[in-house]
N, C-alpha and C positions, 0 to 999 in steps of 0.2 A: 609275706607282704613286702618285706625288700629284696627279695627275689624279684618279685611283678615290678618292682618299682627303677630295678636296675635294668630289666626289661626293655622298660617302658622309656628310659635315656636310651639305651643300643636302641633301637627302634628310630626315635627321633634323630640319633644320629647318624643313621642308614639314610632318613628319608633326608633330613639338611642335604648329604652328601649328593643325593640323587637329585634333587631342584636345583641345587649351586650346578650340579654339572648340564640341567638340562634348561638353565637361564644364562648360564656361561656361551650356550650354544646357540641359543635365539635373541635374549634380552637384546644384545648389543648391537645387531643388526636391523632387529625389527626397531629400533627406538635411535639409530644414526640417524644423524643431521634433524633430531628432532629436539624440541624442547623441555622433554622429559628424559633425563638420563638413567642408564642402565640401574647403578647402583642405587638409586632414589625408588626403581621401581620393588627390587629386591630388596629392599631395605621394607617398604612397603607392606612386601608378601612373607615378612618374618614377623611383621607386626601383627599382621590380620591371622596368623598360624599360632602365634602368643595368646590372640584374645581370644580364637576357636578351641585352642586346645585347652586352654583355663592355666591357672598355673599350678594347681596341684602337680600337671606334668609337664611344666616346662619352669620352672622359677629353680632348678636345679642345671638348668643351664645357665646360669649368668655368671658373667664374665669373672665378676665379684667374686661369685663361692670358688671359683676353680681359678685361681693367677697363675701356677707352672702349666696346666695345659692352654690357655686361652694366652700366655707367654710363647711356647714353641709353636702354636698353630701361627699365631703374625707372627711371630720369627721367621718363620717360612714363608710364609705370605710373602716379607720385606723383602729378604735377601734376592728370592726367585723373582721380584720383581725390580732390585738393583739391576739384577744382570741383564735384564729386558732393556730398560731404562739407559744401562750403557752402550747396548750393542746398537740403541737405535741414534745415538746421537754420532752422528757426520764430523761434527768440527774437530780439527785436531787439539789436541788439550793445549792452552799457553795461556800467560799471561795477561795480554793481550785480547789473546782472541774470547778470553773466556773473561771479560772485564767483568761484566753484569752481573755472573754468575758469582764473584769472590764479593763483588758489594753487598749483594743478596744476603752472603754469611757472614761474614766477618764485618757487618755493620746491622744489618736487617735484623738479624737472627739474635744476637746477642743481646741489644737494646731489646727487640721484640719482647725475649723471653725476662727481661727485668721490670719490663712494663706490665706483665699478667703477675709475676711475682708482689709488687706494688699493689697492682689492682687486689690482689686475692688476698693480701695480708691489711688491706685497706677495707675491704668490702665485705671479706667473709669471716676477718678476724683469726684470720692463720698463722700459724708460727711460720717466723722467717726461713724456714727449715721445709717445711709444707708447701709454702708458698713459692720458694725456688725451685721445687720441683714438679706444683702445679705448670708454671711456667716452662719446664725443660720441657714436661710429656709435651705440651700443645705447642712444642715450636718446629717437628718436622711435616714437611708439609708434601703433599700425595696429591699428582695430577692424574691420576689414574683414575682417580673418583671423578675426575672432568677433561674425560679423556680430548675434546675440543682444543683444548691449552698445553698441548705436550704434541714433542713433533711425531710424525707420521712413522717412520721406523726408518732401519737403514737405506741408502740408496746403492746399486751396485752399477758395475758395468763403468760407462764413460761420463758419468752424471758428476754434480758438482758434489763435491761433497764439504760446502761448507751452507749451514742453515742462514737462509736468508730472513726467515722470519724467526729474531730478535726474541718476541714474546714467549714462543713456545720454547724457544733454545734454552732462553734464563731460565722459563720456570721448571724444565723437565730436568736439567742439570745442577738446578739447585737441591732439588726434591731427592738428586742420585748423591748428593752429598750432607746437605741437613740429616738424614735418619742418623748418621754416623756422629757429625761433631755437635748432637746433642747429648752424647752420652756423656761430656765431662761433666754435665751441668747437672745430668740424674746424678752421678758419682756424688760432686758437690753436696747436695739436699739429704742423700745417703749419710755420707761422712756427718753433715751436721748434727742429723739424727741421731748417730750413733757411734763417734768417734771423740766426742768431750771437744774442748776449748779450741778454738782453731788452731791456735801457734802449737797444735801436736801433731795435728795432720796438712794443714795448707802447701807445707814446701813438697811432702809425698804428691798431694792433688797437682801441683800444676807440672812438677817433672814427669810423672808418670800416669795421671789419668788425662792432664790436658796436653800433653805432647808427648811422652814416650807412646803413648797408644797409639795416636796417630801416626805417627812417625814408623812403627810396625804396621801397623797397617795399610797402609800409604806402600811401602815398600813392598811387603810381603804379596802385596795383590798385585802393584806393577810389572815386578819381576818372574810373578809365576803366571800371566798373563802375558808377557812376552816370549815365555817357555813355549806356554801350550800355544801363541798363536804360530811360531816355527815350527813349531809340531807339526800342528795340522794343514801347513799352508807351504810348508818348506823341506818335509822331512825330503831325507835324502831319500830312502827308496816311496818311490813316488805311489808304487797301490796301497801305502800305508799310510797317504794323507787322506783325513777325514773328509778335508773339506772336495776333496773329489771323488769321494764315496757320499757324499751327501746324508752325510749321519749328525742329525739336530740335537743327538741325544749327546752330544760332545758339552753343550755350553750348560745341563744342567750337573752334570757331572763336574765341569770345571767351577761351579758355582760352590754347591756343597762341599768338595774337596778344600777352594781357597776360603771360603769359609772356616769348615774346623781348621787346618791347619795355620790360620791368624788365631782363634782363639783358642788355639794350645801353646802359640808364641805368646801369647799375654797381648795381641792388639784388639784393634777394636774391624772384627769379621765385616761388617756395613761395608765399614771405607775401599776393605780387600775385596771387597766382591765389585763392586763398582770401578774401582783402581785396575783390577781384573779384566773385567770385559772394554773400558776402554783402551786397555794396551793390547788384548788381543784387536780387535778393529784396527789399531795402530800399524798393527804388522803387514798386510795387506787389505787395504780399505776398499778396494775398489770390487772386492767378488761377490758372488751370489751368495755364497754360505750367511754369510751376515744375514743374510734376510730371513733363512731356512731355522736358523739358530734362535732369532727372535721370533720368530712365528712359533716354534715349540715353545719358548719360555710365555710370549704373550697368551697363548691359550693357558698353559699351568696358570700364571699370573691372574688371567680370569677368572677361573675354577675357585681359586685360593680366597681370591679377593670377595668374591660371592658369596662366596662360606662363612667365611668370616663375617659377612653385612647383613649375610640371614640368619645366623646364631645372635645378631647383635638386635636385628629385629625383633626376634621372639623376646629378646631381653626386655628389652624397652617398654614393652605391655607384659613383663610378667613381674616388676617390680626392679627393675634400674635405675628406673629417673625417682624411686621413693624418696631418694633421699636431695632431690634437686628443689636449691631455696633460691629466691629472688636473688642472691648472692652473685649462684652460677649463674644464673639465667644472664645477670651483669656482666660476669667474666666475658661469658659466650659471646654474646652480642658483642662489646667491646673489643674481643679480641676479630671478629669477622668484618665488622665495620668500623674499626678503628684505629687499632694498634694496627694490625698487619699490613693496613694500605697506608697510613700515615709513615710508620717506619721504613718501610718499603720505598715508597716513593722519594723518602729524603735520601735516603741510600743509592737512588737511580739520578737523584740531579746531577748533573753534569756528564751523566755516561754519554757518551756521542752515538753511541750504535743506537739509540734511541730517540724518538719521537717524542714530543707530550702528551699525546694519547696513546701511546703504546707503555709509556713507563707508568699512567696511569691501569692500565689492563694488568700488567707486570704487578701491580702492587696488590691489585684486589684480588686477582685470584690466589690467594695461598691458601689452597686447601686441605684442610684438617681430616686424618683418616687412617689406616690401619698403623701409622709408626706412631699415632698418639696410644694406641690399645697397647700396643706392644709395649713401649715404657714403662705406663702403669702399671702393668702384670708385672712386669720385673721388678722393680720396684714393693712390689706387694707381695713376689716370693721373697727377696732381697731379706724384707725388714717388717717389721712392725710400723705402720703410717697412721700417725694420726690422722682421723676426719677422712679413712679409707673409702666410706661409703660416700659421701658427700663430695669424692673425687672422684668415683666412677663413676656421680650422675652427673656431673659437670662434664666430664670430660666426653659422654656418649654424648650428652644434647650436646655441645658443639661438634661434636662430629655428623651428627645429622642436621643440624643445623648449616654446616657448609656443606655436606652433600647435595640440600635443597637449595641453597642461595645459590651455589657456586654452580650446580649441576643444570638448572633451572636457566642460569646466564648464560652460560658459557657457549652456548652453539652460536645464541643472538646477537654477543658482544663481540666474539670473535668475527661474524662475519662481518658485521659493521665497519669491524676495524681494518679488513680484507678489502673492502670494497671503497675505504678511505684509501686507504696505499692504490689500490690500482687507480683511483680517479686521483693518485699524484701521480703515480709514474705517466698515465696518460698527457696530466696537463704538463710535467715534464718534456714528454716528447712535443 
């Protein structure tokens, strides 16, 4: 009988594999520039495959029972879609030029995630310890799930290469940097659980989980992202650069590679893989590779991402949300129609590179999605969490919950907002 039964998972995992790759292929075409988005529909077709197949055989995949697989599956997911996320953003990294995008973290994110902590030790009765960790998983946020709101991909050749359009700049570069500097905040929640009295860990937490890791990782990804982009764009014998052999398979390689080697350094891999492919685009911005390079990762990125939304589906009807109480249902809500565009938006007054209807767009869409899963799963190999069940149905219904909100908007809102800017630049001219 558990013979048949372990079957019976390979089997379902054969097939997950074979829809992720054969709606990876279609979904996202057949359903551009429409009002139903890809993941929303694959989300869908995990759900309606959860209530056909019963749960006898599928309630053995939820996320819940397995955290170290359903951990390195979004781990892979993430990272192979940092490196997407980096090769397609244009602007060069500064100060300056990337205002939006620091407000976003270093004001948005931090407040964000102390307002769900709040909320959740307010509403569901959570230890302070729970509750800052509820808050850490649901603060990095995935425009991949509304693909409308994240830019188009690299540009090559004589083209400009800085993004004109604001909205999608901030929110694709904040999403390439939140997955990483949420992790001092799971540490944080970790430590509290399981570390005794603060004054014995706090000075370790902020030198080495809230800034030595960064700071490795930050480096470790810049510098070896500057390597490989000489490599491949500069080597001195010339039939040994990649990028004029046209070999895409270069940027998943350099992904997984500056990944382990940040988390064998002790930093935090997210920031190195991202840190990574912006410094290789750094090196030579202007060529075709770019484009060649994110086209392999965005397909992987698709594959990964669907898989992931249809394993979550089947979950969702096979007993995930059991454990969801008017509590989460509060958090959800709150954090999709409140917190995130409230904080957001205060965080964007005064940016100049923005509009009032653009910092309003900026603020609502912060979409909740595979770096919430991934968290949790870590966090749930990590440690013993109290209210573990009652966290993974919170945390799936907002995540489907902005998949539908966010997924839903984002074609309609975005053009709105398109056809507002042209009917200024017009009355402009």
């Amino acid at each position: 009988m558990a013979r048949w039964g372990d079957a019976l998972n390979t089997d379902l995992v054969y097939l997950t594999a074979g829809l992720a790759l054969l709606l990876a292929a279609t979904v996202p075409r057949l359903f551009r520039d429409r009002a139903v988005s890809a993941p929303l529909v694959v989300l869908a077709v995990g759900a309606g495959a959860g209530l056909l197949l019963g749960e006898p055989g599928t309630d053995s995949l939820s996320p819940a029972l397995h955290p170290a697989v359903t951990e390195h599956l979004s781990e892979t997911c993430v990272i192979v879609a940092l490196m997407g996320v980096g090769l397609a953003i244009d602007r060069p990294l500064g100060w300056r030029t990337w205002n939006s995008t620091w407000r976003l973290l270093l004001l948005a994110m931090p407040v964000g995630i102390a307002a769900v902590a709040v909320l959740g030790w307010w509403a569901a009765a959570l230890t302070p310890a729970v509750a800052i960790l509820l808050g850490a998983v649901l603060a990095p946020t995935d425009p991949v799930l509304a693909s409308d709101v994240q830019v188009e991909g690299p540009t090559s050749g004589g083209e400009s290469h800085r993004e004109d359009d604001e909205v999608r700049f901030a929110l694709t570069s904040e999403a390439g940097l939140n997955d990483a500097l949420a992790f001092p905040f799971v540490y944080l929640a970790l430590f509290m659980l399981g570390k005794g009295p603060a004054e014995q860990w706090i000075v370790q937490w902020v030198a080495w989980e809230l800034i030595g890791k960064i700071v490795i990782g930050a480096a470790v990804g810049w510098i070896a992202g500057d390597l490989f982009g000489r490599a491949v764009f500069r080597f001195p014998i010339a039939h040994m650069r990649l990028a004029e052999r046209s070999e895409p398979m270069f940027a998943l390689a350099a992904t997984f590679a500056v990944y382990g080697l940040t988390e064998l350094a002790g930093g935090y891999g997210f920031l190195a893989v991202f840190a990574c492919a912006v410094a290789i685009r750094r090196t030579e911005r202007a060529h075709e590779y770019h484009a060649e390079m994110h086209s392999l990762i965005e397909q992987l990125e698709h594959v990964l991402t669907l898989a992931v939304l249809l394993l979550l589906g089947v979950a969702l009807t096979s007993g995930l949300l059991a454990e969801l109480t008017w509590s989460g249902v509060l958090v959800a809500v709150a954090l999709v129609f409140v917190i995130r565009p409230v904080v957001a938006w205060v965080s964007l007054v005064g940016c100049g590179e923005m509009s009032g209807p653009e910092r309003r767009v900026t603020a609502f869409f912060g979409v909740r999605g595979i770096g919430s899963i991934y968290y949790l799963a870590y966090a749930a190999a990590e440690a013993g969490v109290d209210d573990e069940k009652w966290l993974w149905s919170t945390v799936a219904f907002t995540v489907v919950l902005s998949v539908v909100v966010h997924g839903v908007s984002a074609t309609r809102v975005m053009r709105l907002l398109d056809r507002r800017r042209e009917g200024g630049a017009v009355a402009d001219r």
